[in-house]
PDB file with one MODEL, atoms N, CA, C and O in Angstrom:
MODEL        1
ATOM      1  N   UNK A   1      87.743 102.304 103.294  1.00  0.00           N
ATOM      2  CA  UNK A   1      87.625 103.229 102.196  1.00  0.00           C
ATOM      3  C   UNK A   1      88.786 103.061 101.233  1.00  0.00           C
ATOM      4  O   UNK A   1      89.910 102.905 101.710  1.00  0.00           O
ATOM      5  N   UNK A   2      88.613 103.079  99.936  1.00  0.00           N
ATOM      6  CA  UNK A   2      89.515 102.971  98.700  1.00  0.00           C
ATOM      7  C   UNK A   2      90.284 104.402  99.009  1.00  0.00           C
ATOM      8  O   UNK A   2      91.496 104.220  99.112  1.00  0.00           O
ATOM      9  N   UNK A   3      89.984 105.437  99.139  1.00  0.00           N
ATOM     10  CA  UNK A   3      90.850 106.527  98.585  1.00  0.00           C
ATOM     11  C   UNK A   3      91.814 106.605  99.156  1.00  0.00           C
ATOM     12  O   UNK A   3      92.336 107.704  98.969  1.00  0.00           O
ATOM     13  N   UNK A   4      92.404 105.927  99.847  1.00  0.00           N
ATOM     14  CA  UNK A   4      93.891 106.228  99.992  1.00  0.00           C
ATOM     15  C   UNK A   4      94.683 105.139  99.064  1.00  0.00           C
ATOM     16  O   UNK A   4      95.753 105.502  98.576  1.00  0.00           O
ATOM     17  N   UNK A   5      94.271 104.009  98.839  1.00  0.00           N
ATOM     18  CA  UNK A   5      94.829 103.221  97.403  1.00  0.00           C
ATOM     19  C   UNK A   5      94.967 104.467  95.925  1.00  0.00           C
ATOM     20  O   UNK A   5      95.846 104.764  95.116  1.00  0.00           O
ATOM     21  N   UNK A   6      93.692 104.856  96.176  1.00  0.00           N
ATOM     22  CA  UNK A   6      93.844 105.509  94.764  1.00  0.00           C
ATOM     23  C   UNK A   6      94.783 106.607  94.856  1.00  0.00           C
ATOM     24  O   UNK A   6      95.562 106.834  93.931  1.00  0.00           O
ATOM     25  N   UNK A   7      94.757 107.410  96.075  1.00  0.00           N
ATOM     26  CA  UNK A   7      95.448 108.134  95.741  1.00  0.00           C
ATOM     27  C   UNK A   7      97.393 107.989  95.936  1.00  0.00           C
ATOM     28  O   UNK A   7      98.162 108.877  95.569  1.00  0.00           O
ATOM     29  N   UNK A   8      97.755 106.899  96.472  1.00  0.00           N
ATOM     30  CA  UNK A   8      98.358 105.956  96.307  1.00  0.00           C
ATOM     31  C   UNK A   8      98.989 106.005  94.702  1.00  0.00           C
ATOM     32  O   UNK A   8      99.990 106.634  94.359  1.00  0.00           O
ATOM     33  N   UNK A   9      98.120 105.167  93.831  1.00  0.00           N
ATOM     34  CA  UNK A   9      98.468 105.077  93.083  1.00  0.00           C
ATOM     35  C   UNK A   9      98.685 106.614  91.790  1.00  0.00           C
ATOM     36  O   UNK A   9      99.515 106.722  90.888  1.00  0.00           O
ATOM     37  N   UNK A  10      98.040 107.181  92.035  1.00  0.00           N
ATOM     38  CA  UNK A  10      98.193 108.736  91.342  1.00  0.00           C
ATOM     39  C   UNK A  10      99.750 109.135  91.541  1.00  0.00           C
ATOM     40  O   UNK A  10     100.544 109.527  90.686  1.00  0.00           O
ATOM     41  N   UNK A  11      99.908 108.961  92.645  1.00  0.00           N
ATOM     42  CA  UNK A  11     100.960 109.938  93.538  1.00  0.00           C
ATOM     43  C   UNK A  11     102.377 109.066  93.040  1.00  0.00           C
ATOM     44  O   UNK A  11     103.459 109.556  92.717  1.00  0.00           O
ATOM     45  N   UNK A  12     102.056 107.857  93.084  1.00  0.00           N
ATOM     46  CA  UNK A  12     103.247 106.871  92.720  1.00  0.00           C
ATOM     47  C   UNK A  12     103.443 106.853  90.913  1.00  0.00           C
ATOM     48  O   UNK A  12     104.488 106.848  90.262  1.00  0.00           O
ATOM     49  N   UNK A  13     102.407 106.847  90.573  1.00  0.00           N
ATOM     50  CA  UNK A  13     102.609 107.321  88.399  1.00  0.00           C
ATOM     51  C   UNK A  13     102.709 108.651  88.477  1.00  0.00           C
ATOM     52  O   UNK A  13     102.444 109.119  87.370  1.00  0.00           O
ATOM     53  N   UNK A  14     102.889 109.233  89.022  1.00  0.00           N
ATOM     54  CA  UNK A  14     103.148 111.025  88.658  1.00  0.00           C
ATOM     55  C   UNK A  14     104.320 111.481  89.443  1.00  0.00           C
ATOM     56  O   UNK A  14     105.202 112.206  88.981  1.00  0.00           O
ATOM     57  N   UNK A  15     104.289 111.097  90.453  1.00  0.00           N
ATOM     58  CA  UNK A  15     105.445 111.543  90.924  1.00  0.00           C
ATOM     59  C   UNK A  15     107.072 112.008  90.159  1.00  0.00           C
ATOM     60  O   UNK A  15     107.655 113.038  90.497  1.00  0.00           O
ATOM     61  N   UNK A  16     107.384 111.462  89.561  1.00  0.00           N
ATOM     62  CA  UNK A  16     108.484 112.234  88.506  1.00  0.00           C
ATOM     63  C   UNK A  16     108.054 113.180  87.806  1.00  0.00           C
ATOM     64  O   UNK A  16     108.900 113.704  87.081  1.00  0.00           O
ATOM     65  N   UNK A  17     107.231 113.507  87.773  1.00  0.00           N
ATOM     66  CA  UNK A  17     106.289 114.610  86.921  1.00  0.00           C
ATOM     67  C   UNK A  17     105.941 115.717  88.304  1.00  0.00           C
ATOM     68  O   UNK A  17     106.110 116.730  87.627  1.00  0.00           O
ATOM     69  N   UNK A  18     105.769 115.992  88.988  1.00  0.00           N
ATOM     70  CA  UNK A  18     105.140 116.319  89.880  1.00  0.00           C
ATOM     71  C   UNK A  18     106.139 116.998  90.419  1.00  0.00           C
ATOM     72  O   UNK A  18     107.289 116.564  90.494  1.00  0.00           O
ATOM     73  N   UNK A  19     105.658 118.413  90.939  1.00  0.00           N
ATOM     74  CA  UNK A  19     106.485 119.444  91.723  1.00  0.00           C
ATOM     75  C   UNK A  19     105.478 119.032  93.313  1.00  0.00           C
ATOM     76  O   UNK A  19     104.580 118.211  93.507  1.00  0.00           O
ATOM     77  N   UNK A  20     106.221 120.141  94.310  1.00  0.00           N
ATOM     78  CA  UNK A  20     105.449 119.758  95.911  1.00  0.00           C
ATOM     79  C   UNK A  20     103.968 120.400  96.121  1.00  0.00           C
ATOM     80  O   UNK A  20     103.133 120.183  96.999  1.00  0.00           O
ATOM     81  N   UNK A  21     103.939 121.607  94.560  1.00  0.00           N
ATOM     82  CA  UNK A  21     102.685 122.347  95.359  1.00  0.00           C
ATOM     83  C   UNK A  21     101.782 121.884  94.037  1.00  0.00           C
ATOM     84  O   UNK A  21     102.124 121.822  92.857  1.00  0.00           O
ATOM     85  N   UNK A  22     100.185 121.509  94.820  1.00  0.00           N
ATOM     86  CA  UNK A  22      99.636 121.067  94.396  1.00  0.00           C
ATOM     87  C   UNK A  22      98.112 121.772  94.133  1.00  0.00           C
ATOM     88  O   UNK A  22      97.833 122.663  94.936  1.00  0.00           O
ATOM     89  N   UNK A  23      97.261 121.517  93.259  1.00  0.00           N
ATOM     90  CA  UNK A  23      95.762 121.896  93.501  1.00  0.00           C
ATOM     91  C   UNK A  23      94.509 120.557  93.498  1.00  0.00           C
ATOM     92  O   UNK A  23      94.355 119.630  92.703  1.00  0.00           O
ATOM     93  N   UNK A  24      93.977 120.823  94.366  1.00  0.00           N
ATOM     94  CA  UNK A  24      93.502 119.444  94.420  1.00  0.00           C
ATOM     95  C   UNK A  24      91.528 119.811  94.221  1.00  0.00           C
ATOM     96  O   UNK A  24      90.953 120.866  94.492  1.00  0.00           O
ATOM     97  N   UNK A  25      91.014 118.714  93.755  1.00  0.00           N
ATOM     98  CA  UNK A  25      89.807 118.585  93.298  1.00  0.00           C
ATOM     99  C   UNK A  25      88.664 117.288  94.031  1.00  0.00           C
ATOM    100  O   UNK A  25      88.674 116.130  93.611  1.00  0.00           O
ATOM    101  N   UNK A  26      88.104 117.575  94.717  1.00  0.00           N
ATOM    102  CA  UNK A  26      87.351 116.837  94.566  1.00  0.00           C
ATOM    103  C   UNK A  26      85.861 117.140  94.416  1.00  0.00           C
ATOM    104  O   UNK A  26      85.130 117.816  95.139  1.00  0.00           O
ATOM    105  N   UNK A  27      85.405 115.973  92.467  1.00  0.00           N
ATOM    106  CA  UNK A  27      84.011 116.215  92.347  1.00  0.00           C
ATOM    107  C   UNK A  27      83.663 115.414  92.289  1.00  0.00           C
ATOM    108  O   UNK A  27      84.039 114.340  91.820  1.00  0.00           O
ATOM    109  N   UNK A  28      82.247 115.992  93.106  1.00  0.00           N
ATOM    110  CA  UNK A  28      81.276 114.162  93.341  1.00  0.00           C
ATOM    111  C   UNK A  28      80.191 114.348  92.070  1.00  0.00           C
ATOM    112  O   UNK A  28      79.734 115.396  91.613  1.00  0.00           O
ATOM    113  N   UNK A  29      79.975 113.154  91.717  1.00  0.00           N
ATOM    114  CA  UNK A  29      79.265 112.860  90.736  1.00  0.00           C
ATOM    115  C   UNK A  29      77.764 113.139  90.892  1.00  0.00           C
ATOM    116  O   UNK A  29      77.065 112.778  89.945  1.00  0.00           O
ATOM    117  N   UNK A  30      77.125 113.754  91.992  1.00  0.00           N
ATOM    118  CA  UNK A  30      75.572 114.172  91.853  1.00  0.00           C
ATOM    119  C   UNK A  30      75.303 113.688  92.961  1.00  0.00           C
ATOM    120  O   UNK A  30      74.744 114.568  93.615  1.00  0.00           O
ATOM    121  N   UNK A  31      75.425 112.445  93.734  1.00  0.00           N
ATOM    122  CA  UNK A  31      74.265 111.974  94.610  1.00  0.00           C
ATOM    123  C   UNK A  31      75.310 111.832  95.658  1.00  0.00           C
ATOM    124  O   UNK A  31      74.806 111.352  96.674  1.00  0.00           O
ATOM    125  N   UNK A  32      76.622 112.082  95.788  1.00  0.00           N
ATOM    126  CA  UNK A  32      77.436 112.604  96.850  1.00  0.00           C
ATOM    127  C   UNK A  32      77.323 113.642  97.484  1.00  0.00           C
ATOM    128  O   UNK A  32      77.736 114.651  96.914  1.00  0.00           O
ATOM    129  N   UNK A  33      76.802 113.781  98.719  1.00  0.00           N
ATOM    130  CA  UNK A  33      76.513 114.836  99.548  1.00  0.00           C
ATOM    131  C   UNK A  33      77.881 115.660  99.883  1.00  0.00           C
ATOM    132  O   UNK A  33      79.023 115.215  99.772  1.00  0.00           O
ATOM    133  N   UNK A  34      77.612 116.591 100.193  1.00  0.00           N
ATOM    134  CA  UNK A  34      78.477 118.104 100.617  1.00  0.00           C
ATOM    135  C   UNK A  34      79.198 117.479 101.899  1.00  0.00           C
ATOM    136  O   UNK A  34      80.292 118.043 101.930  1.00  0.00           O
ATOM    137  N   UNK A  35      79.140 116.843 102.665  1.00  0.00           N
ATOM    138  CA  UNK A  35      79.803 116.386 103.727  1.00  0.00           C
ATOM    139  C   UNK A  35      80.780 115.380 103.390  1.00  0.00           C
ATOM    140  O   UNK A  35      81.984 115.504 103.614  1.00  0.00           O
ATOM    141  N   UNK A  36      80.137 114.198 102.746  1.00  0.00           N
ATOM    142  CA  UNK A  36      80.596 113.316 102.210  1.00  0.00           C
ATOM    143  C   UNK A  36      81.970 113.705 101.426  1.00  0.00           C
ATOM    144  O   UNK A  36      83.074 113.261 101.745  1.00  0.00           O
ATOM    145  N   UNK A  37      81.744 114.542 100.425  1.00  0.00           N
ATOM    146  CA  UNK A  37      82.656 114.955  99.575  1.00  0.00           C
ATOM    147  C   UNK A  37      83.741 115.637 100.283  1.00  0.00           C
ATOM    148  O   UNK A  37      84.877 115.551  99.815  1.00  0.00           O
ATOM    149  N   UNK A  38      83.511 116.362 101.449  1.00  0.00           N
ATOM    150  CA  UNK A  38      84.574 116.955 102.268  1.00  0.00           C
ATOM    151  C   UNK A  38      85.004 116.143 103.201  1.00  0.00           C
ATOM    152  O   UNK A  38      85.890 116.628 103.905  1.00  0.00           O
ATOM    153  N   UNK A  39      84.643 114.953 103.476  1.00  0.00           N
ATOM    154  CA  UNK A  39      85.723 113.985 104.387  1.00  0.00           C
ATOM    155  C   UNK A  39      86.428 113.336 103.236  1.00  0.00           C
ATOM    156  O   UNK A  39      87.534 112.886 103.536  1.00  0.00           O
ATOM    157  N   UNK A  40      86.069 113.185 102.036  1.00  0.00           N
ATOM    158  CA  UNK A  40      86.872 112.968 100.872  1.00  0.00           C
ATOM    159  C   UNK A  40      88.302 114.058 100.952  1.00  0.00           C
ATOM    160  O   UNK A  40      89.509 113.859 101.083  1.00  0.00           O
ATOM    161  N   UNK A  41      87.652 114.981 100.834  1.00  0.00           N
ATOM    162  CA  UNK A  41      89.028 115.872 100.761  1.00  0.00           C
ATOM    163  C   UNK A  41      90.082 116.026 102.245  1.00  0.00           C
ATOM    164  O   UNK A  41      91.264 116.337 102.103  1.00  0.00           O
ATOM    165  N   UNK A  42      89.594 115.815 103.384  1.00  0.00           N
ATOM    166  CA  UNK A  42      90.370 115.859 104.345  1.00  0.00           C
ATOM    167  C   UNK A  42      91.232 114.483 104.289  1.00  0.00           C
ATOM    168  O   UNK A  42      92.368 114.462 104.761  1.00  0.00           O
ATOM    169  N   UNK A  43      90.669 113.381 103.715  1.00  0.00           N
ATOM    170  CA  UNK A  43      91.392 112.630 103.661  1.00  0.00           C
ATOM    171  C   UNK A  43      92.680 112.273 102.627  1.00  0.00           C
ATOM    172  O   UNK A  43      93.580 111.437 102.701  1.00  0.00           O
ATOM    173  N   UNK A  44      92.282 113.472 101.468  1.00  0.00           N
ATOM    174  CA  UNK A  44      93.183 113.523 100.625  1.00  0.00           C
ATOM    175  C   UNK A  44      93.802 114.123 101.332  1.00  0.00           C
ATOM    176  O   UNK A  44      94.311 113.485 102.253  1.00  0.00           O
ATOM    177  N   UNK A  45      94.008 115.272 101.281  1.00  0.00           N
ATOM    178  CA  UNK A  45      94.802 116.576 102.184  1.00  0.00           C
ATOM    179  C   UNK A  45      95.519 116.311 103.375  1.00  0.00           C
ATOM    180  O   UNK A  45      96.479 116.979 103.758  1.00  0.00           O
ATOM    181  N   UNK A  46      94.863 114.956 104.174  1.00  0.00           N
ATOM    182  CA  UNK A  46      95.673 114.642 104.896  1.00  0.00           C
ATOM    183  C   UNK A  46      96.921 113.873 104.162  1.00  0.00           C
ATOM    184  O   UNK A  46      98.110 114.174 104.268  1.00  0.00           O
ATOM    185  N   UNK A  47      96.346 112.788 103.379  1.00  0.00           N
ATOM    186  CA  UNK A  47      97.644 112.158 102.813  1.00  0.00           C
ATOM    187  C   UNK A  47      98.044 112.225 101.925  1.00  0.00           C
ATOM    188  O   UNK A  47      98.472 111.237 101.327  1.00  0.00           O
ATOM    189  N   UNK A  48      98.082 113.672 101.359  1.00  0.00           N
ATOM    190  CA  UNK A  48      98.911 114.230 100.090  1.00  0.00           C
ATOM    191  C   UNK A  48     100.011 115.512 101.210  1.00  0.00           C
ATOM    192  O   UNK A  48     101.156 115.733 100.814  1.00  0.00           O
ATOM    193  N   UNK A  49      99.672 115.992 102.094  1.00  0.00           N
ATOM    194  CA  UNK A  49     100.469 116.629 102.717  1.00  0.00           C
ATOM    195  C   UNK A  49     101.279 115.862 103.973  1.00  0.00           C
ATOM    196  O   UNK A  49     102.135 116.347 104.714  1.00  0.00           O
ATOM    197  N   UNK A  50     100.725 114.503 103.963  1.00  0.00           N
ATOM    198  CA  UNK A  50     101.800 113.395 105.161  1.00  0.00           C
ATOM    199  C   UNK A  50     102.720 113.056 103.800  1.00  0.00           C
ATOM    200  O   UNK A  50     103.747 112.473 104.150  1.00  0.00           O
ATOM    201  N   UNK A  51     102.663 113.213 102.648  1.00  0.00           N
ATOM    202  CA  UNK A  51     103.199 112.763 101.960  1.00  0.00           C
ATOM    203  C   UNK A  51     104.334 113.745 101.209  1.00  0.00           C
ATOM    204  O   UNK A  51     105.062 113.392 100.282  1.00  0.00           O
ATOM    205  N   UNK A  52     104.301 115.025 101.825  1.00  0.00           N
ATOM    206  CA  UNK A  52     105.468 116.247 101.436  1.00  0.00           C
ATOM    207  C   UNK A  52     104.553 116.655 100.720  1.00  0.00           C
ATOM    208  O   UNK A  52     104.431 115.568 100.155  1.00  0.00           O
ATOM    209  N   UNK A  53     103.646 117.388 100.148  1.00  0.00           N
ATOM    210  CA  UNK A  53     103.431 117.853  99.080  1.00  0.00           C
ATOM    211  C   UNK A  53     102.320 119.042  99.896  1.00  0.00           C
ATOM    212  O   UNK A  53     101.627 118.862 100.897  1.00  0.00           O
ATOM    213  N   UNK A  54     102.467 120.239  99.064  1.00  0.00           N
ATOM    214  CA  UNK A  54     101.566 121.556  99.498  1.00  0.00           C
ATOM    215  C   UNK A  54     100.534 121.895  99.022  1.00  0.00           C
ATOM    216  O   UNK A  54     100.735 122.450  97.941  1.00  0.00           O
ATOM    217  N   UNK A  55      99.395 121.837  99.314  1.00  0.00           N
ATOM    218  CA  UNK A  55      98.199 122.585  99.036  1.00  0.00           C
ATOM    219  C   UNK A  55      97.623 123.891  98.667  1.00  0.00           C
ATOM    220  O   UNK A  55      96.847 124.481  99.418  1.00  0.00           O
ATOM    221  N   UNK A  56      98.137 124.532  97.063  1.00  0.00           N
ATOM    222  CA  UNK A  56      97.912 125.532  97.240  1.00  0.00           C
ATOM    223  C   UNK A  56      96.234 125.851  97.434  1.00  0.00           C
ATOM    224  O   UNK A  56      95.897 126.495  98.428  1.00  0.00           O
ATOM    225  N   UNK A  57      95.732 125.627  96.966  1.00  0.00           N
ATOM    226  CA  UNK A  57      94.146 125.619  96.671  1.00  0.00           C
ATOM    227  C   UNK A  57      93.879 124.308  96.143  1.00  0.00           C
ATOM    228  O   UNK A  57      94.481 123.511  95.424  1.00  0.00           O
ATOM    229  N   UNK A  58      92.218 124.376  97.044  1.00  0.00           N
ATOM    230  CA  UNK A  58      91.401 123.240  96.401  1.00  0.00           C
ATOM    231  C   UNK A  58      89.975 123.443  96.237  1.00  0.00           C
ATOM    232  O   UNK A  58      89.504 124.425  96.810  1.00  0.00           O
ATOM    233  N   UNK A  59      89.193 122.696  95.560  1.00  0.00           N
ATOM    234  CA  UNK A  59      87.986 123.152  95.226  1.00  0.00           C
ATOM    235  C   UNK A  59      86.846 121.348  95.776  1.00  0.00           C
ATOM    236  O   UNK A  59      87.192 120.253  95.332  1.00  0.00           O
ATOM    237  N   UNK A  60      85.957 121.459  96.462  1.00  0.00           N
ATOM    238  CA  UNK A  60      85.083 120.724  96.888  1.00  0.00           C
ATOM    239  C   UNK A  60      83.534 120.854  96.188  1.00  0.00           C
ATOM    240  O   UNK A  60      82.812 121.772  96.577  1.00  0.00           O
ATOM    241  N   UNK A  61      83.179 120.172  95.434  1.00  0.00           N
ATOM    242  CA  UNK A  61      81.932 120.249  94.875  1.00  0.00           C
ATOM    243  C   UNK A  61      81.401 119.322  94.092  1.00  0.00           C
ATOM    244  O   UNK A  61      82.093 118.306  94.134  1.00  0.00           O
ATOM    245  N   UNK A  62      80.342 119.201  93.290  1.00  0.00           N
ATOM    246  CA  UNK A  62      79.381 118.974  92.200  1.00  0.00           C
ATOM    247  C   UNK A  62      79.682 119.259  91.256  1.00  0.00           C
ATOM    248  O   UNK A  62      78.594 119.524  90.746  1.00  0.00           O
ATOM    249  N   UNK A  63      80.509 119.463  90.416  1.00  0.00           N
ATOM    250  CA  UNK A  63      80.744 119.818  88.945  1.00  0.00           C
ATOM    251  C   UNK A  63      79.980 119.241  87.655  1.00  0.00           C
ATOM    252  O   UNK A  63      78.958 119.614  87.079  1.00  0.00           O
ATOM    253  N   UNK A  64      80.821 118.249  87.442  1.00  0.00           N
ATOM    254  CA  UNK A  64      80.579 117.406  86.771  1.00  0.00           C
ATOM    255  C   UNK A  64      79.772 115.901  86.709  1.00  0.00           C
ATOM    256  O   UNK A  64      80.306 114.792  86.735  1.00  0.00           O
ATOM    257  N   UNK A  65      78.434 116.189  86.626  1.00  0.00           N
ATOM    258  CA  UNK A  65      77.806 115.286  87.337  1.00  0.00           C
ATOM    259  C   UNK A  65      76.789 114.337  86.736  1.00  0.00           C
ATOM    260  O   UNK A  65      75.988 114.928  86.011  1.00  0.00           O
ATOM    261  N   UNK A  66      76.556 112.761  86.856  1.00  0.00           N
ATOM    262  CA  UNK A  66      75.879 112.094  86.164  1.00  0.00           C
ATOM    263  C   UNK A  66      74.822 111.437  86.600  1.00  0.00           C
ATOM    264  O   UNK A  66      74.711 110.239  86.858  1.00  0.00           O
ATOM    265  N   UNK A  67      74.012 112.335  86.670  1.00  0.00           N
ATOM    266  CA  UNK A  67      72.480 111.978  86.559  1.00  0.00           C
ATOM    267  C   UNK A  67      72.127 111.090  88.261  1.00  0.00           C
ATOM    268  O   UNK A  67      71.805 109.926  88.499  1.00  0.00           O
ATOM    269  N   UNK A  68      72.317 112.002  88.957  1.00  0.00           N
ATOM    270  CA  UNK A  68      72.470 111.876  90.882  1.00  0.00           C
ATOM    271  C   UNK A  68      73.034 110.643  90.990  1.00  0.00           C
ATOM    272  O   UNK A  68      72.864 110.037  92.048  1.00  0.00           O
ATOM    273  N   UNK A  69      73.733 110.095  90.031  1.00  0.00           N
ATOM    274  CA  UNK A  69      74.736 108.829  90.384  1.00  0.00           C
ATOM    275  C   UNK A  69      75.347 109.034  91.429  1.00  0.00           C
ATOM    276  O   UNK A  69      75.770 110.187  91.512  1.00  0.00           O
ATOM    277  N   UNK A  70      75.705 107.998  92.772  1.00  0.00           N
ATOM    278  CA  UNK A  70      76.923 108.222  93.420  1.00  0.00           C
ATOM    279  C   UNK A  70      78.225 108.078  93.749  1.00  0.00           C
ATOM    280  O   UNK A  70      78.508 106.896  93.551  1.00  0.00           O
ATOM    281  N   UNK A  71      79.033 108.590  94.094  1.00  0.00           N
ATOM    282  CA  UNK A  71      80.424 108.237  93.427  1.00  0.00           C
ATOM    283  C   UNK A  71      81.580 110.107  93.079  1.00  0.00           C
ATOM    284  O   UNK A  71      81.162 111.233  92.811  1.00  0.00           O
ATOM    285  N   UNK A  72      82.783 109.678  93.234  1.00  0.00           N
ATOM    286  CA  UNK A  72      83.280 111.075  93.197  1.00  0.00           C
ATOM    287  C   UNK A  72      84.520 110.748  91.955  1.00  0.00           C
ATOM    288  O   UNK A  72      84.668 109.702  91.324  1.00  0.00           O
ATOM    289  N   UNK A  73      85.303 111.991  91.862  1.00  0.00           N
ATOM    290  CA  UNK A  73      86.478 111.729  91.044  1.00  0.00           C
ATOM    291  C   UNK A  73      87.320 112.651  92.248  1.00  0.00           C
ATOM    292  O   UNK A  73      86.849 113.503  93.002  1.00  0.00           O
ATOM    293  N   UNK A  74      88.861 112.113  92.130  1.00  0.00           N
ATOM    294  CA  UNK A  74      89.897 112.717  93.072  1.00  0.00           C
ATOM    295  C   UNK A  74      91.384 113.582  91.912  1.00  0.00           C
ATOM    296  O   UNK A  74      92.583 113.316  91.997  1.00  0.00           O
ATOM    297  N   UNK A  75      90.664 114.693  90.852  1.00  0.00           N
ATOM    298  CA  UNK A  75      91.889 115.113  90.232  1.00  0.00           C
ATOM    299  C   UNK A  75      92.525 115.560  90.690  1.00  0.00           C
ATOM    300  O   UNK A  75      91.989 115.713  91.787  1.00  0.00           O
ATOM    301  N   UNK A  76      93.739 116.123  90.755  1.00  0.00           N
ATOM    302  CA  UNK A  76      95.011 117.211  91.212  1.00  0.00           C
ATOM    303  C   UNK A  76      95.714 117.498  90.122  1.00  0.00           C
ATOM    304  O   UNK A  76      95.862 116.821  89.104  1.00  0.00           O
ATOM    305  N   UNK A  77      96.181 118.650  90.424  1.00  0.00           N
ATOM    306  CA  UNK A  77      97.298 119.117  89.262  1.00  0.00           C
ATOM    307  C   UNK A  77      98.311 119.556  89.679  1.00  0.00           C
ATOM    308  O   UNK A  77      98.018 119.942  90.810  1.00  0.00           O
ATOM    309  N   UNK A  78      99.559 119.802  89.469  1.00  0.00           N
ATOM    310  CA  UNK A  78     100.969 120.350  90.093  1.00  0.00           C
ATOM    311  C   UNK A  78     100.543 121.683  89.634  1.00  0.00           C
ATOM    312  O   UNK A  78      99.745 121.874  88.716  1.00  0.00           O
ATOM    313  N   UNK A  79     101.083 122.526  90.282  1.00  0.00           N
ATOM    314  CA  UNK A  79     101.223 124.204  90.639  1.00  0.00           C
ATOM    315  C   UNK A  79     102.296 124.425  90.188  1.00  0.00           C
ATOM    316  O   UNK A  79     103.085 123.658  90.740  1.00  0.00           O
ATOM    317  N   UNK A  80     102.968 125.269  89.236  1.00  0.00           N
ATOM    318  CA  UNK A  80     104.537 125.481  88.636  1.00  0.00           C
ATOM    319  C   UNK A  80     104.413 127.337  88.535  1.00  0.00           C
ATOM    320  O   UNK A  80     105.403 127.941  88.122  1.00  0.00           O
ATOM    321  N   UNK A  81     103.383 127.979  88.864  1.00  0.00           N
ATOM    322  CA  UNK A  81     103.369 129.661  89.413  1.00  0.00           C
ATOM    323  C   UNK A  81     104.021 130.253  90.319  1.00  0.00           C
ATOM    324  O   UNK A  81     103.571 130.029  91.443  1.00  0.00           O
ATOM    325  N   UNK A  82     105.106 131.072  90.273  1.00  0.00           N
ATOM    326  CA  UNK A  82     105.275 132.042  91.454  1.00  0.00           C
ATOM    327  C   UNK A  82     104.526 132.653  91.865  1.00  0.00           C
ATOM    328  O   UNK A  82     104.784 133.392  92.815  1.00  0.00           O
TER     329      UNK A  82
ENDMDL
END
């Protein structure tokens, strides 16, 4: 599986930018199943938090989606809220 390259590379261009607590996203593009998409996220979650960084919330779903294509996107954003 690619997603640990990619997220790899996210983590390595942002990182100077980037505080520890994080929100993380993953949306599958339509023809990614509900399971599918959540071993996506355990696998982020695993290696965004082996990697120091905190999870405040995350969201698993279908959002944004192109025409039951399959395939996901992996966004995150830094958390800077008390």
């Amino acid at each position: 599986m690619k997603t640990y390259s990619m997220i790899e590379r996210l983590v390595d261009d942002w990182a100077p930018l980037l505080n520890k607590r994080l929100l993380v996203l993953i949306n599958g593009a339509g023809g990614t199943s509900q399971m599918e998409l959540h071993i996506l996220y355990r696998r982020k979650h695993q290696n965004l938090t082996g990697r120091g960084f905190e999870i405040e919330d995350a969201v698993v779903d279908s959002f944004f989606t192109t025409l039951e294509m399959v395939g996901f996107s992996l966004p995150f954003c830094a958390v800077d809220i008390d």
